[in-house]
N, C-alpha and C positions, 0 to 999 in steps of 0.2 A: 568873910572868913577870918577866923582869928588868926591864921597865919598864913604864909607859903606852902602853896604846893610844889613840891620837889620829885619833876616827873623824868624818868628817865626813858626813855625808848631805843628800842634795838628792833631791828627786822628789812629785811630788804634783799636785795638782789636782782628783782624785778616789783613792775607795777604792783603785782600779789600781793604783795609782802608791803609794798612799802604804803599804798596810798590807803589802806584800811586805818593805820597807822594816821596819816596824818588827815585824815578824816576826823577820825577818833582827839587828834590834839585841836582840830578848829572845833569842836563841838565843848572840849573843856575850855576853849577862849569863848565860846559863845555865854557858857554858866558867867561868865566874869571871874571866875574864881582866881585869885593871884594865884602866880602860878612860874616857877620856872623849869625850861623844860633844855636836855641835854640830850641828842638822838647822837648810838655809837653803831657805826655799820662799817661795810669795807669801804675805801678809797674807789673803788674801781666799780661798787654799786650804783643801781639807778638811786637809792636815798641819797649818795653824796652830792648830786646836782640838784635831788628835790628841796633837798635842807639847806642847799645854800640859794637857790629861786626866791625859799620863803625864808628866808634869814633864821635859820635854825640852829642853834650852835650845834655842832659835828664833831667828833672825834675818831678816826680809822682805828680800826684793830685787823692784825691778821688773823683767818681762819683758815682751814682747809674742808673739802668734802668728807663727808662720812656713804662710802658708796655702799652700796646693797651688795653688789654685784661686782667686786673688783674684777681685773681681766689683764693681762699681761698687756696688752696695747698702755694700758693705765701706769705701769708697775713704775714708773718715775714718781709721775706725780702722785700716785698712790704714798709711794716713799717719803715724799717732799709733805704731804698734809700730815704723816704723821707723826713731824717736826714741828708745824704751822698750827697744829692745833692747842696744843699746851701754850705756845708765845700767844695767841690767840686769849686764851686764859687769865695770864698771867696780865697782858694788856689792860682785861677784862677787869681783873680785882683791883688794879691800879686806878679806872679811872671810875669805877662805882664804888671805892674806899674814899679819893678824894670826893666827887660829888653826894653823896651819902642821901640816894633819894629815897622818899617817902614809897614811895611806888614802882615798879617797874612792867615798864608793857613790851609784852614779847609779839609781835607781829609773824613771825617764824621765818625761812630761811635759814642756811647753814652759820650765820653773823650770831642769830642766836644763843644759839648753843653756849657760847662761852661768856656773855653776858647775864644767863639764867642761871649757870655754876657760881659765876661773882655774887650773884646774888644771895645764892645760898650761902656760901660761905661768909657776907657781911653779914647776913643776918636781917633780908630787905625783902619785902612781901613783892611776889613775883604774878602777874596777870598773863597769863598766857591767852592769844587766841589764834584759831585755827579757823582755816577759810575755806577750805577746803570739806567736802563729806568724808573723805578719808584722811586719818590722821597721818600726817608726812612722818618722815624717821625722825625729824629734828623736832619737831614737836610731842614725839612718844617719848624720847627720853628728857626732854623740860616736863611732860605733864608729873611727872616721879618729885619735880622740885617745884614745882609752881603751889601756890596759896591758894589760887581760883583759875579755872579754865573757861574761857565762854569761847563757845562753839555759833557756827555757821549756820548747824543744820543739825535737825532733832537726831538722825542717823549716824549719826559722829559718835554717839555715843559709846557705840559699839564693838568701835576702833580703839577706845582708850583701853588703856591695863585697868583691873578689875576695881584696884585702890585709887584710880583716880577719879573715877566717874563720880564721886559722892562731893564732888570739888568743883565739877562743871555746870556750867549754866549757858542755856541757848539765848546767844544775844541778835546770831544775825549776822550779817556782812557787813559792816559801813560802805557806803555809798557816798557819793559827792552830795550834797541835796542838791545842787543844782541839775542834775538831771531828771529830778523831778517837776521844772517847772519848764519844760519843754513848750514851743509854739508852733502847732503843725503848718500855720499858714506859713510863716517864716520860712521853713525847708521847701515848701513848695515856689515864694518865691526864688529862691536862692538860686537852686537847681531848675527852674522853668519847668516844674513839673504837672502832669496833666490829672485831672481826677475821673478820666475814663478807663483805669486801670489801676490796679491794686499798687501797691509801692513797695520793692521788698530791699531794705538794706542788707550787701555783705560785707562783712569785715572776718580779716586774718588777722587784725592786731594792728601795732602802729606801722610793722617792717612788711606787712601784709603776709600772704600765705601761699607759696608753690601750689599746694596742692588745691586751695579752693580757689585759685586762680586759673590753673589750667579748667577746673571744671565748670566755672562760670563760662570761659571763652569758651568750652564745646556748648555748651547749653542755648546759649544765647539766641542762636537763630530760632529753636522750638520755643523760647521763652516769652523773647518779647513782646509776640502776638497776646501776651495773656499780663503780662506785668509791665513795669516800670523799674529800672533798679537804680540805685545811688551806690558803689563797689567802692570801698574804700581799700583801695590794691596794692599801697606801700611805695612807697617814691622810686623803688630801684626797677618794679613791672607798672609804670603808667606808660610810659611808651608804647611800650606792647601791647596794654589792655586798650590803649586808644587807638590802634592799628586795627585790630580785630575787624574783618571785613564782615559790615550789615548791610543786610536791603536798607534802603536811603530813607523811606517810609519807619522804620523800624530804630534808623542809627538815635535818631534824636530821642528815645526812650532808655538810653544807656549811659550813663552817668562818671565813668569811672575818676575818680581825684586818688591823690599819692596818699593824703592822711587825713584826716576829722579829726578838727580840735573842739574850741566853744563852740561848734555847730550841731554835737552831738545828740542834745538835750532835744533841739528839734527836730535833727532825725528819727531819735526814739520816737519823740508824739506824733509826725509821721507816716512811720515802717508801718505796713501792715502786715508784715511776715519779717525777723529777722534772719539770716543766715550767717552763721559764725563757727568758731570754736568753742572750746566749751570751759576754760579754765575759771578757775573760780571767782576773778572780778567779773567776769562776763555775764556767767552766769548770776551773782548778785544782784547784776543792772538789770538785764532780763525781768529777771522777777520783781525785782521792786518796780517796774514801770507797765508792768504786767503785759509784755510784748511775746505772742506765739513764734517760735522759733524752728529752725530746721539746724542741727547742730553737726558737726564735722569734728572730731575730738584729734588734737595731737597724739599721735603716739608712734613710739611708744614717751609716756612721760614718766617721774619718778611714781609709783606705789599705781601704775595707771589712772592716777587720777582725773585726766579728763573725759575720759569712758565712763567713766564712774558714777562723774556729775553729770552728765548728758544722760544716761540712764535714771539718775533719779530723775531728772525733769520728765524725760518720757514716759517712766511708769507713774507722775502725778498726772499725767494728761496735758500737759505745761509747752511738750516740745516735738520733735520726729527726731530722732537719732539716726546716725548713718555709722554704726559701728564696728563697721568692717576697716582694717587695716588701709584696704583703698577701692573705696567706697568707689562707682562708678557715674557717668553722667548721668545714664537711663535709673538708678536707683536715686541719683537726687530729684530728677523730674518725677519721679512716684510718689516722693514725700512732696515736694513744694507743689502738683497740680491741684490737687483735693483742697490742699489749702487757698489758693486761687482762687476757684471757683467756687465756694464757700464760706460768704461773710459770719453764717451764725456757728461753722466753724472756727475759725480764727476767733471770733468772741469767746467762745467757751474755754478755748487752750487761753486766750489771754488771761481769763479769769483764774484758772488752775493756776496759773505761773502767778499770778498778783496774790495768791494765798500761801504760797510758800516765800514770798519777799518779806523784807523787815526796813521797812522804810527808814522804823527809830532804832534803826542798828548803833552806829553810831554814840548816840544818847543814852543806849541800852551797854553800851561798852563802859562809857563813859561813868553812869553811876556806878557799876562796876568796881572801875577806877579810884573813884572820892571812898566808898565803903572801905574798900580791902585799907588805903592810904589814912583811913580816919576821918576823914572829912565828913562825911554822912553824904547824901544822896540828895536830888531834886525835890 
């Protein structure tokens, strides 16, 4: 490269937001390309512990919410963001004036927003991307300032304003690569798992999930005649999940641990059924690893978007949705037996879900990046 790249990044709040993002900067360290790179989020976000994990240099700014829906319970802090947001701003033009980068990548979250205004007003080519099937609010009004949009998923489309859509391009979700090289012998030793029976991973996340935790423990006595599960329940319900009273024959089939770190990648190769939520990392790993799923969506979430994308997997044939408000035990045992008792099912949903994945998400963001910044592409 004849020069420096000079990348800036903003986006976070949670996982969402941030690890598409720094997916997206190990894949520009992978090109070689020189490179320095300046991630601005809040202080109190998950990016400020990712970026200092990975030696990232950081910069806080404040922001505030932009709600849909305000409501007098709100009416403080309503009042208080609509103070937080201009300082936010102003933060913003301060430290994307000093760093003066080539590029900017917006991974979305409400952190956004006033880094993609800085932008505009230096005068600095904005990349926006969206992870989601539906466009969040903090990404409808960056798509009006951004230079290029790449999108999650072809359906995204739909949700942008009419003048930005000629701007977007489907790159995909970044994903870790590493959980693409999963080793299913490995999960099986780990866990003392048996191959007389199917294997169905669940997960609510790292804090785990009330709701698909209560529903796993009703389930369990009709289940585990027919599965095996590894439940990854959240440190604050292992107690509880390891209390659950099984036939003695049955207990040794039940798995439950607080979190799944580096072991994940083996699970995925694995799960022959996963069970989860359905937000947009989720779903990207889902499908790039092309694993049939039975989904449980939060809600309500902002734009409902986890309904949304649980739905699009189901109508590819990818997944089972349970999208009722509160879904019951006997409705999740309708969706998980069929899949059970049906291996050239579960191959076929796998397949569905592995064609809507973008393995080179990542690398597809990434040229993205070099293009709009000057560099040229792979």
């Amino acid at each position: 490269m004849s020069r420096t790249l000079r990348l800036l990044i903003t986006g976070g709040g949670t996982g969402g937001h941030t690890y598409p993002a720094l997916t997206t900067l190990s894949a520009v360290q992978r090109r070689q390309v020189p490179h320095d790179v300046l991630w601005v989020g809040t202080a109190n976000g998950l990016e400020a512990r990712i970026t200092a994990e990975h030696g990232i240099p950081f910069k806080a700014i404040t922001t505030g919410k932009l709600r849909r829906r305000p409501n007098l319970k709100e009416l403080g802090t309503n009042i208080a963001d609509v103070f937080r947001i201009p300082v936010g701003v102003l933060q913003a033009v301060a430290h994307a004036a000093r760093y003066l980068p080539d590029v900017v990548l917006s991974t979305g979250g409400y952190v956004a927003v006033p880094i993609g205004v800085a932008a505009r007003l230096i005068r600095r080519p904005l990349v926006m991307h969206e992870q989601t099937t539906v466009v969040g609010l903090a990404n409808r009004i960056l798509s009006r300032l951004a230079t290029r949009i790449a999108l999650s998923h072809e359906s995204s489309l739909e949700h942008l304003p009419e003048p930005a859509r000629k701007k977007a391009v489907v790159t995909g979700n970044p994903i870790r690569p590493e959980l693409l090289q999963g080793n299913r012998a490995a999960a099986y030793d780990l866990f003392g798992l048996t191959f007389e029976v199917p294997l169905i991973y669940v997960t609510g996340g790292a804090q785990g999930s009330k709701q698909i935790n209560t529903l796993i423990a009703e389930v369990l006595p009709r289940l585990l005649p027919h599965a095996q599960i590894v439940h990854q329940c959240g440190p604050a319900w292992i107690d509880q999940m390891r209390a659950v009273e099984l036939p003695g024959e049955l207990s040794e089939r039940y798995h439950p641990v607080p979190y799944v770190g580096g072991e994940l990648a083996d699970l995925f190769a694995a799960a022959d059924v996963v069970i989860s939520r359905s937000g947009a990392g989720t779903v990207s790993e889902l499908t790039a690893v092309g694993k049939p799923s039975v989904l449980i969506p939060l809600i309500p979430t902002g734009g409902d978007e986890q309904r949304k994308n649980a739905g699009y997997l189901a109508s590819a044939g990818a997944a089972r949705a349970l999208l009722e408000p509160r879904p019951t035990a006997d409705q999740l045992l309708a969706e998980l037996m069929p899949l059970l008792a049906d291996h050239e099912l579960r191959h076929t949903m796998g397949q569905a879900a592995a064609k809507l994945g973008r393995v080179d998400a990542a690398d597809a963001l990434c040229d993205v990046l070099l293009e709009v910044a000057g560099q040229g592409s792979r």
